[in-house]
C-alpha positions as CSV (number, residue, x, y, z in Angstrom):
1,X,0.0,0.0,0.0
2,X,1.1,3.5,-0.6
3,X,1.9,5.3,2.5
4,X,1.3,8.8,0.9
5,X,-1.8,8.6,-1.3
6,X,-1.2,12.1,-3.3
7,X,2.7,11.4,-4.4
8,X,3.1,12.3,-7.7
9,X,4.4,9.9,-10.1
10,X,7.7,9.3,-11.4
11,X,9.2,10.9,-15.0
12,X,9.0,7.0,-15.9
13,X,5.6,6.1,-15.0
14,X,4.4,9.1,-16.7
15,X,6.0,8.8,-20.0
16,X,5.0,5.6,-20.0
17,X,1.6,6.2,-19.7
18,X,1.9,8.6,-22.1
19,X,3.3,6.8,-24.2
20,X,0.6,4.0,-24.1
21,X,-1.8,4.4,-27.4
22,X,-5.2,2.8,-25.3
23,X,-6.1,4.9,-22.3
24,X,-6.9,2.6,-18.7
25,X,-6.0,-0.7,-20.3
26,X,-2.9,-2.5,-19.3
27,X,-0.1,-3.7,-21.2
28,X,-1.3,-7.0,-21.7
29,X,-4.6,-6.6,-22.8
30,X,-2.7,-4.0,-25.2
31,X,-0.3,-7.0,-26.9
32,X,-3.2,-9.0,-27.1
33,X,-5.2,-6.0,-29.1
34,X,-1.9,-5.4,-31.4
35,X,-1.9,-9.7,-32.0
36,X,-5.6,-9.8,-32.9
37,X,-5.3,-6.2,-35.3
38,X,-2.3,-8.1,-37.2
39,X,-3.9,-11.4,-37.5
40,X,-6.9,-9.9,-39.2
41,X,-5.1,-8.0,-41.2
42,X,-3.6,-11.2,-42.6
43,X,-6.5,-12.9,-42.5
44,X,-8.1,-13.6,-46.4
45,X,-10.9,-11.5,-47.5
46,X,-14.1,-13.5,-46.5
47,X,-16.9,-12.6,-49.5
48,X,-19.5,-10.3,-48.3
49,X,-22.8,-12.4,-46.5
50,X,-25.2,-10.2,-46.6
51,X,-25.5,-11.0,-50.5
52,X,-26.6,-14.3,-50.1
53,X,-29.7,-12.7,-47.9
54,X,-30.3,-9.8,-50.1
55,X,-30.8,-12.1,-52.9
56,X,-32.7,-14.0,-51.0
57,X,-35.0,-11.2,-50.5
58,X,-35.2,-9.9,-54.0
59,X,-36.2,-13.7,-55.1
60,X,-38.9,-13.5,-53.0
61,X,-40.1,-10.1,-53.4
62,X,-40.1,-11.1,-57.5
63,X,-42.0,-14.2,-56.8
64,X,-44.8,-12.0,-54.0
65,X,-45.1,-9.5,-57.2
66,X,-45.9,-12.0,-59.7
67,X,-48.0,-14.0,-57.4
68,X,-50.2,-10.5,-57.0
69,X,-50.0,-10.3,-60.9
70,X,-51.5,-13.4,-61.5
71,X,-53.9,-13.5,-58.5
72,X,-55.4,-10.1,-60.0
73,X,-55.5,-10.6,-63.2
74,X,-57.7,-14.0,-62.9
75,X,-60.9,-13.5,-64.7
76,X,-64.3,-13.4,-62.9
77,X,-66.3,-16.3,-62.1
78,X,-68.0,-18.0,-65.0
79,X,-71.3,-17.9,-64.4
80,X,-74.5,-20.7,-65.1
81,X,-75.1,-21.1,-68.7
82,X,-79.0,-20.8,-67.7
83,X,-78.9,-17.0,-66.6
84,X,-80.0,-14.3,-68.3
85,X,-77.2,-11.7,-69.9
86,X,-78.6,-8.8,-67.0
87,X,-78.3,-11.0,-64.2
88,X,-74.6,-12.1,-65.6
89,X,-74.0,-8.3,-66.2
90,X,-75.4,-7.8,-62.1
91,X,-72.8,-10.3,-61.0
92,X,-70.2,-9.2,-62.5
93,X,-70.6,-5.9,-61.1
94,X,-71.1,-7.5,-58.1
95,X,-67.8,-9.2,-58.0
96,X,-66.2,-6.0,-59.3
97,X,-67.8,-3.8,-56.4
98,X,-67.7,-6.2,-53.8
99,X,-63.8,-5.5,-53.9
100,X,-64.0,-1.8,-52.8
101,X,-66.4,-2.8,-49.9
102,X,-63.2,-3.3,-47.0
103,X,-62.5,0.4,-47.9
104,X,-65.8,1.5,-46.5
105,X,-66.0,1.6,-42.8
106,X,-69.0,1.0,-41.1
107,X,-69.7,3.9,-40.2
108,X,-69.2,5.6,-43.5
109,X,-71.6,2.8,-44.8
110,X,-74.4,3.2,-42.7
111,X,-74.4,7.2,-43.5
112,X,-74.5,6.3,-47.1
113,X,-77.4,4.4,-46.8
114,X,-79.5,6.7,-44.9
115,X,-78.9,9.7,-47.2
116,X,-82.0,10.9,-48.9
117,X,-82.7,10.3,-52.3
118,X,-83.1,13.1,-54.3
119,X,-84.6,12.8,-57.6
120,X,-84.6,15.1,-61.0
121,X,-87.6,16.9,-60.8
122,X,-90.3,16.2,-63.5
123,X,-90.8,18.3,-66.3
């Protein structure tokens, strides 16, 4: 133990701590740091990993974006030969509308439907 706590250090101790590149390491772990920075430096390039997962990624982003081409692009239902060309013509609307109906809220819906009808007046 040091008998006087606030001695200053010697010319030697400070110019070596000076000297030291790493601040409040010791020497050791400063040989070990020099060992590990040269043999990675010597080390052989590895090839870059994250190509293998970007890749990956654009593979199936291609294959979500056709999927969505093809799943829109199906035609309607086919219908019952025994309808009538209106009712066909009805159901195809149908199909068409029936895709905007999540974009409604219901809310929104129920204020549609209790608006009042106004009609042209007759002449």
């Amino acid at each position: 133990m040091n008998p006087n706590p606030r001695s200053t250090p010697s010319d030697d101790d400070l110019d070596r701590l000076l000297a030291r590149h790493y601040r409040d390491t010791s020497p050791e772990f400063e040989s070990r740091w020099v060992a590990l920075k040269r043999e990675l430096r010597q080390a052989p390039a590895r090839p870059w990993r994250l190509t293998g997962w970007l890749g990956a990624l654009g593979a199936l982003g291609t294959a979500a974006a056709v999927a969505f081409m093809v799943y829109s692009a199906r035609p309607p239902a086919s219908t019952t030969p025994g309808l009538s060309s209106q009712l066909t013509e009805l159901l195809a609307m149908d199909a068409v509308l029936g895709r905007a109906l999540p974009l409604l809220d219901e809310e929104n819906r129920t204020a549609l439907l209790n608006l009042p009808a106004s009609g042209r007046p007759k002449n």
